[in-house]
C-alpha positions in Angstrom: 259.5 246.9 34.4 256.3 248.8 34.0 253.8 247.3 32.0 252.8 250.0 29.7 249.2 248.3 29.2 246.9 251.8 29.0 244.8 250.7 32.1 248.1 250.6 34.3 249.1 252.9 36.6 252.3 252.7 37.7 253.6 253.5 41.2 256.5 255.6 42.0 259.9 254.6 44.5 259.8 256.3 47.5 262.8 256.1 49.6 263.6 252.6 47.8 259.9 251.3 48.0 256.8 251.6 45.6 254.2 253.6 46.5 251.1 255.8 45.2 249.4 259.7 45.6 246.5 260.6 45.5 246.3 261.6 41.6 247.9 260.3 38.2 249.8 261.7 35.4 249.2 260.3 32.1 251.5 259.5 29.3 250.7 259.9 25.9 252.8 258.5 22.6 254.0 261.5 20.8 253.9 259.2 17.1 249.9 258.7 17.6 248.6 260.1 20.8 247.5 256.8 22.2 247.7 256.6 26.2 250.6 254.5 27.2 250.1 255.1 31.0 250.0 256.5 33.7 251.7 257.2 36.6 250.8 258.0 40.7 252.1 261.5 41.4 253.7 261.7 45.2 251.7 263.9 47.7 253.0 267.0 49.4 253.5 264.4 52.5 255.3 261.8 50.3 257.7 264.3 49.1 258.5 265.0 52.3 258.4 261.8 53.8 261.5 260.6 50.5 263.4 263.9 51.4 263.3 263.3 54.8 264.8 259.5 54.5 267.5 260.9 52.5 268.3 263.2 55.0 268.1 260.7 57.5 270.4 258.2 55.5 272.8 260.9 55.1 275.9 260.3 56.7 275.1 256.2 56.7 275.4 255.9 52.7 278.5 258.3 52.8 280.3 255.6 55.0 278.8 252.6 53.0 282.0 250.4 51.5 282.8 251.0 47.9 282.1 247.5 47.3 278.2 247.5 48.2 278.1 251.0 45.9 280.1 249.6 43.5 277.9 246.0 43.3 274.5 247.6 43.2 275.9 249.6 40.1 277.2 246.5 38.2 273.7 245.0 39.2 272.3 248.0 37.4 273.7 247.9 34.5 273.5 244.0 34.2 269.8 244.3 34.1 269.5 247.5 32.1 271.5 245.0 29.5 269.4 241.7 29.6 266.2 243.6 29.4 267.5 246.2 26.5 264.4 245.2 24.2 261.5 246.0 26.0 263.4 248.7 27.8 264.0 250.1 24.3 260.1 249.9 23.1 259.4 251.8 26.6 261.3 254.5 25.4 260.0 254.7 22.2 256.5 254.6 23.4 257.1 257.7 25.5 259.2 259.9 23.8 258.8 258.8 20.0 262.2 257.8 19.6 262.9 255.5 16.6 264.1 251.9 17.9 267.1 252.3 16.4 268.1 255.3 18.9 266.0 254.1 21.6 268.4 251.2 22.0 271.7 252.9 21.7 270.5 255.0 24.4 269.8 251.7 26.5 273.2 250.3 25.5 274.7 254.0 26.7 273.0 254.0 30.2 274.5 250.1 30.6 278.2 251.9 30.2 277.4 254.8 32.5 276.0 252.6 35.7 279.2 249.9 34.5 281.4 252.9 34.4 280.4 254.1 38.0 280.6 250.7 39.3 284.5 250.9 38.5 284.8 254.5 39.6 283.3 253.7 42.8 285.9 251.5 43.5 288.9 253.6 43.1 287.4 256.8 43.7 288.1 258.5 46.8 291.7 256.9 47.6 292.8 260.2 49.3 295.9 262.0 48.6 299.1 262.8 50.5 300.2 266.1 50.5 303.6 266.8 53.2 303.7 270.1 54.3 307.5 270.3 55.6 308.5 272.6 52.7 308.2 275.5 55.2 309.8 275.0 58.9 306.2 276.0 60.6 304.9 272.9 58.7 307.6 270.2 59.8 306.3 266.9 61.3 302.9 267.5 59.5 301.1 265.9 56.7 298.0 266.8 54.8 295.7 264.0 53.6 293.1 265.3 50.8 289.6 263.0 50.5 286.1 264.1 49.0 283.0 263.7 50.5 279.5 263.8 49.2 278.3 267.5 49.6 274.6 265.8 50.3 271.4 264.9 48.7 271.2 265.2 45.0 268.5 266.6 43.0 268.0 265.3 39.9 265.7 267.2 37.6 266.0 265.1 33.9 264.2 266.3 30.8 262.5 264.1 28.2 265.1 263.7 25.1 267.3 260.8 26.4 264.6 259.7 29.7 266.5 257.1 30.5 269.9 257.9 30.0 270.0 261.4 31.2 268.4 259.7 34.2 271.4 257.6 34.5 273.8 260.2 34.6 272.0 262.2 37.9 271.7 258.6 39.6 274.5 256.6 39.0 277.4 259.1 40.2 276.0 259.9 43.2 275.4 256.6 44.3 278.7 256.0 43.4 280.1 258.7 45.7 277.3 258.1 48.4 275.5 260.4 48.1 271.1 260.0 48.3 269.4 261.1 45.2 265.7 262.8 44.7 265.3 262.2 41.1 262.3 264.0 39.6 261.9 262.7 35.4 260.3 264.5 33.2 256.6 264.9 33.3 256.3 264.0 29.7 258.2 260.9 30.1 258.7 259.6 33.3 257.9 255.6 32.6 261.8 254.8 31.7 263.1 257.1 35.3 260.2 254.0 37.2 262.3 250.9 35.3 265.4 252.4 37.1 263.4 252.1 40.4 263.0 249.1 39.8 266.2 247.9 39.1 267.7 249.4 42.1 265.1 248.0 44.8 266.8 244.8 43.6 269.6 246.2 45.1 271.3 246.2 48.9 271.5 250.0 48.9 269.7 251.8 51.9 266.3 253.0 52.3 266.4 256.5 51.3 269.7 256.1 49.4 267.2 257.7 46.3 263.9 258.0 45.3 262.1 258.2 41.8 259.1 260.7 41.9 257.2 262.3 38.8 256.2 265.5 40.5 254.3 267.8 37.9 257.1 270.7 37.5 255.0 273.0 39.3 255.8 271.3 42.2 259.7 271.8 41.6 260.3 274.9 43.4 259.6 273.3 46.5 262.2 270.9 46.2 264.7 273.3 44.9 264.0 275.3 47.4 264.6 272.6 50.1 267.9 273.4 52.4 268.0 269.5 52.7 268.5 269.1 48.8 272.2 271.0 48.7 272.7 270.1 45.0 271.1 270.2 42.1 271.7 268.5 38.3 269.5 270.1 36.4 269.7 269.6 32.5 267.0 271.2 30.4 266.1 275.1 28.9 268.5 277.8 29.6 265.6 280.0 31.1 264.9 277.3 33.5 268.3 276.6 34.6 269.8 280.1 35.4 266.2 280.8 37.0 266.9 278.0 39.3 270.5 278.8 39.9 269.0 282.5 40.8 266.8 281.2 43.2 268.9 279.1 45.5 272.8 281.0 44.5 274.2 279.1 48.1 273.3 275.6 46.3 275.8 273.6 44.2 274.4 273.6 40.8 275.2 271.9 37.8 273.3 272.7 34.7 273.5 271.2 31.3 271.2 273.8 29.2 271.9 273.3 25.7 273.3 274.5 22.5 273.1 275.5 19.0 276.0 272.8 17.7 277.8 274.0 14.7 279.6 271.6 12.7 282.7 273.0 10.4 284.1 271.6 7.0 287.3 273.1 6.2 289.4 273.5 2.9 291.5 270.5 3.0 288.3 268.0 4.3 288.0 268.4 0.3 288.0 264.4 -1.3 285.0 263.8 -2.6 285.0 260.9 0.4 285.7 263.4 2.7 282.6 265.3 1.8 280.4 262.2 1.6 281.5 261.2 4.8 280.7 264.9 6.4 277.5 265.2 4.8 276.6 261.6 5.9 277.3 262.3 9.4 275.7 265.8 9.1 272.2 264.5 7.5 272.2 261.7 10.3 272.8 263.8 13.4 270.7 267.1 12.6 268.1 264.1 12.5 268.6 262.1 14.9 266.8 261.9 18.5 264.0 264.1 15.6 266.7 266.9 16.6 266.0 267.2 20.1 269.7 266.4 21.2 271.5 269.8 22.5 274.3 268.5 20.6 272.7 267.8 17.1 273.7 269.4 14.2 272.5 273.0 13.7 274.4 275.0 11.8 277.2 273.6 9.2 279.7 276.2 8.4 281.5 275.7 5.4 285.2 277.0 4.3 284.3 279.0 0.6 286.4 276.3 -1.1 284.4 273.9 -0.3 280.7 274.9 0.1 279.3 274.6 -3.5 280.2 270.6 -3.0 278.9 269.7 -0.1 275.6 271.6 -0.4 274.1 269.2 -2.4 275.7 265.9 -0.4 274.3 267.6 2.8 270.7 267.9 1.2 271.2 264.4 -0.3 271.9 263.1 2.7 268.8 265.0 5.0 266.6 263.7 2.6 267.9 260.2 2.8 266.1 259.9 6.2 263.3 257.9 7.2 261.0 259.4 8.8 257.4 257.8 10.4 257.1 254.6 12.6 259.0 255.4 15.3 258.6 251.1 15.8 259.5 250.8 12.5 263.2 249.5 13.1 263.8 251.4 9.2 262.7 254.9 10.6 265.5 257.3 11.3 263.4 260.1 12.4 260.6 260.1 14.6 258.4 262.8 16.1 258.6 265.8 18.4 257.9 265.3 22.0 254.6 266.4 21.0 252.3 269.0 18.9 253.3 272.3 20.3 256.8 271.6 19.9 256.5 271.0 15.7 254.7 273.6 15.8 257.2 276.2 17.3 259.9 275.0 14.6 257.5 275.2 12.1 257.0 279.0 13.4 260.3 279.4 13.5 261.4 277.9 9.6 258.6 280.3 8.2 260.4 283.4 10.1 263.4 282.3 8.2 262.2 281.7 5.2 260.3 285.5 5.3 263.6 287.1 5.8 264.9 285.6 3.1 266.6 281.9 4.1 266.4 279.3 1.0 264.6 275.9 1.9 266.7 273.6 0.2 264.5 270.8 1.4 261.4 269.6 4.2 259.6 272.5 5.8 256.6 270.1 6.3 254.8 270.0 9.7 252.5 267.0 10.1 251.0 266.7 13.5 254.2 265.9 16.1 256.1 265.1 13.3 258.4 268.0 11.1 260.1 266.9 8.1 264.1 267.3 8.3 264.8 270.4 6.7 268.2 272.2 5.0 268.1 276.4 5.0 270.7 278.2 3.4 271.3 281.9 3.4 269.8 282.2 6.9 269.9 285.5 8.5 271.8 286.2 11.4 269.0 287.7 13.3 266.4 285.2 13.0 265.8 282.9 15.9 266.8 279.8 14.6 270.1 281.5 13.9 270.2 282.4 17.5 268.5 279.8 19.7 268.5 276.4 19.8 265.7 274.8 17.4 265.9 271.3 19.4 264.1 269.9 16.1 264.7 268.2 12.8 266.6 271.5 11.3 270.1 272.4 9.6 271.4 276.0 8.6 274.5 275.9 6.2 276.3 279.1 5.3 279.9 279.9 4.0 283.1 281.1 5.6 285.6 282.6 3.6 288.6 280.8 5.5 289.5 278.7 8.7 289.4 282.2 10.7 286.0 283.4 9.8 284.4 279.6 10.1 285.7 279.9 14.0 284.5 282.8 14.5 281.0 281.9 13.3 281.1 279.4 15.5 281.7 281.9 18.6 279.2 284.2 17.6 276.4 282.9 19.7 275.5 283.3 23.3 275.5 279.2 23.4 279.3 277.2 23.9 278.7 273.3 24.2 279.8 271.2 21.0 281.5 271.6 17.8 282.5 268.8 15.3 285.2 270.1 13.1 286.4 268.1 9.7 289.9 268.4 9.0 292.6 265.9 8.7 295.4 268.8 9.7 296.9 267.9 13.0 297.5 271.8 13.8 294.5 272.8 12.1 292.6 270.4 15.4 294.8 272.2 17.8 294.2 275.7 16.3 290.4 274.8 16.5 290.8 273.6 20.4 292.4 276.4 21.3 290.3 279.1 19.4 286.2 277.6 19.8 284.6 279.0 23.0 282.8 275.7 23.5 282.9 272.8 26.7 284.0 270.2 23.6 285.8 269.8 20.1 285.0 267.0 18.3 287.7 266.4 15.3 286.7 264.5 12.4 282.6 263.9 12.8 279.8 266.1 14.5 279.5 267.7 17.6 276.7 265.3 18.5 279.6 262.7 19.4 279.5 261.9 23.1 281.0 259.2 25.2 279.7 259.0 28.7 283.2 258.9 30.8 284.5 262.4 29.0 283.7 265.5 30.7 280.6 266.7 29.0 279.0 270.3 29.5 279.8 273.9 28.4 280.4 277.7 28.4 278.6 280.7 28.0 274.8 279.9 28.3 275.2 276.2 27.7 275.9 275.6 31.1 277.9 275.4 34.1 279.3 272.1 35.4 280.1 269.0 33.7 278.6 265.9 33.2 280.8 262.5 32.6 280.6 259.9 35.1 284.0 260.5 37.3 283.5 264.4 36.5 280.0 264.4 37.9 281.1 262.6 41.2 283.9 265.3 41.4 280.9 267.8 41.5 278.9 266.2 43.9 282.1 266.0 46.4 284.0 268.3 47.9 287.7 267.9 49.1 288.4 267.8 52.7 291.5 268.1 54.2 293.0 266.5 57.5 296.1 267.3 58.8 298.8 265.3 60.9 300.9 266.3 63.3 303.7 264.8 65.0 304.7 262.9 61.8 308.0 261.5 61.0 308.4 262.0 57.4 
């Protein structure tokens, strides 16, 4: 693992190997600014030189046995497991995430490399299609596999560096298929620990490569005919620009959200509502809000509304926030200054148009204080976009029709928690909400890494989920037989 010492810097994996540029990157803690390293940034040359071996290893890694793909996985997450503590205080040194978040998200990218280890075993198995229910097709049979469509690029933003890396690297090595992957510049120290890890490995040389390119340098490597697929998660304004530029490319992009959760009439036991504002306060908090499926807008059924306000304040203000070391904090900072800043900017456009603050709307440095705004209007950006910080509208909805509807009415579509305990209620909600998941019972910030995760409308196109990303990085090819006696 890197040894986040301030006078390291740490090399990069190219093509399976370490090596160093000619200039350095340097990471800084977002809780105090303190240097926690640095890192080598590839040359132009290097780039080319980790492309080129992927190329090159191609069509070998697509024939490699599912049992080598399938080992090197389990190794993985075996590793990722024994060395979750110090992997954990990594990620909280980069990105400011409390401990307590830091090593869920270590215990999540275990399941996600474990999880393609078992896919890549029974992935793949072909299937058998006869094609004698016409005359012309008698004697002939159709066999269906997937192949890997060719090198991946990875581009992985900072929130979850090390599990958001996971899911670009670990499905298409599963399916064979080379991986560039490029971490974010901000936090690129937990992408190197998965370098590591996997040039303990048998895979081949060029099989992937880890390089922290500045992201001025990602055009290039989008642009690159070699590179035919791209996993990009990250701003909506990024991600459709880079599906623009290269529209021939297979592109998956996971760009975000403005999660609404929804507390309908009959989730109306005191219990009930403690548990809803519990889970609300928590995740419109946690990851300091920089999760596209936190909590950002709570929609309330009429009935209902005037008791949970005060639970959902209760509970926001029942977060810890400082330390992100401090195994008590719940709430960290921002990935840094500017970022605070631009919630800040956009709480005080709220609260000029009229929105209540019911609680926080404190900016301290990186860090903003978890904040509750009621009577937020519709127009103002945090009603529109996503805030990616530490902040929770609530309004009302005067029945189960209007709280849907609320939810549609943005140009986002990935999550929605809904609280009911009616059986037809859940259905009625999974048939009506325009998003790429309904989560029944508890927040839309509920994930599980073998689901299909991703979106509609601006939140994406694609989906994420261990089998469901190796289903996008293949494509189905068909051979048929003739002369077959069926």
């Amino acid at each position: 693992m890197p040894d986040t010492n301030e006078a390291v810097t740490h090399a990069f994996w190219l093509a399976g190997r370490e090596a160093t540029g000619e200039s350095t990157l340097e990471v800084t803690s977002p809780w105090d600014g303190r240097r926690v390293g640095a890192v080598s940034v590839p040359t132009e040359a290097q780039i080319e030189e980790a492309v080129a071996a992927a190329e090159a290893v191609r069509g070998e890694f697509a024939a490699t046995p599912a049992h080598v793909r399938a080992a090197a996985l389990d190794h993985v997450a075996r590793r990722l497991a024994e060395r979750t503590e110090e992997i954990a205080r990594l990620i909280s040194d980069e990105n400011g995430k409390p401990m307590k978040w830091a090593r869920g998200e270590v215990g999540r990218a275990v399941s996600v490399f474990r999880l393609a280890a078992e896919e890549a075993r029974r992935f793949n198995g072909g299937e058998a299609q006869r094609l004698d229910t016409d005359a012309g097709g008698e004697g002939r049979l159709a066999l269906t596999r997937r192949f890997p469509r060719g090198t991946v690029l990875g581009i992985a933003p900072f929130n979850f560096p090390l599990n958001l890396c996971a899911h670009k690297v670990a499905p298409a090595l599963a399916v064979g298929a080379p991986i560039i992957l490029k971490p974010a510049p901000a936090t690129p120290l937990s992408a190197l620990v998965l370098g590591e890890l996997l040039a303990e490995t048998d895979l081949p040389a060029g099989s992937w490569s880890v390089l922290p390119v500045p992201n001025d340098q990602m055009p290039a490597l989008v642009q690159d005919e070699r590179l035919p697929v791209i996993s990009f998660t990250g701003s909506d304004k990024v991600g459709y620009a880079i599906q623009a530029s290269v529209p021939h490319k297979h592109c998956t992009l996971e760009l975000g959200g403005n999660g609404a959760a929804v507390v309908l009439s009959d989730y109306a036991a005191d219990a009930d509502l403690d548990w809803a504002a519990t889970r609300i306060g928590t995740f419109s908090n946690y990851q300091g809000g920089q999760s596209c499926i936190s909590v950002q807008r709570v929609i309330a059924d009429a009935s209902v509304y005037e008791r949970l306000l005060p639970k959902v304040v209760a509970a926001v203000e029942a977060q810890v926030t400082g330390d992100p070391s401090d195994d008590a904090t719940d709430v960290g900072p921002l990935v840094n200054e500017d970022a605070a800043k631009r919630v800040e900017s956009w709480v005080d456009e709220a609260v000029q148009a009229g929105a209540k603050l019911l609680t926080g709307g404190k900016r301290e440095g990186a860090s903003y204080a978890p904040t509750v705004l009621a009577d937020v209007p519709a127009d103002v950006t945090i009603s529109c976009e996503e805030v990616f910080g530490p902040v929770l509208t609530i309004q009302r909805a005067a029945d189960e029709e209007a709280a849907f509807a609320a939810v549609n009415d943005s140009k986002y579509g990935l999550q929605t928690g809904v609280f009911t305990r009616d059986v037809q209620t859940a259905f009625r909600a999974h048939r009506a909400l325009e998003v790429g998941g309904v989560i029944v019972g508890d927040v839309p910030s509920y994930r599980a890494d073998q689901m299909p995760y991703g979106g509609v409308k601006k939140s994406g196109v694609g989906r994420e989920g261990v089998r469901f990303a190796m289903e996008d990085y293949t494509y189905e090819r068909v051979m048929v037989l003739t002369g077959i006696d069926l």
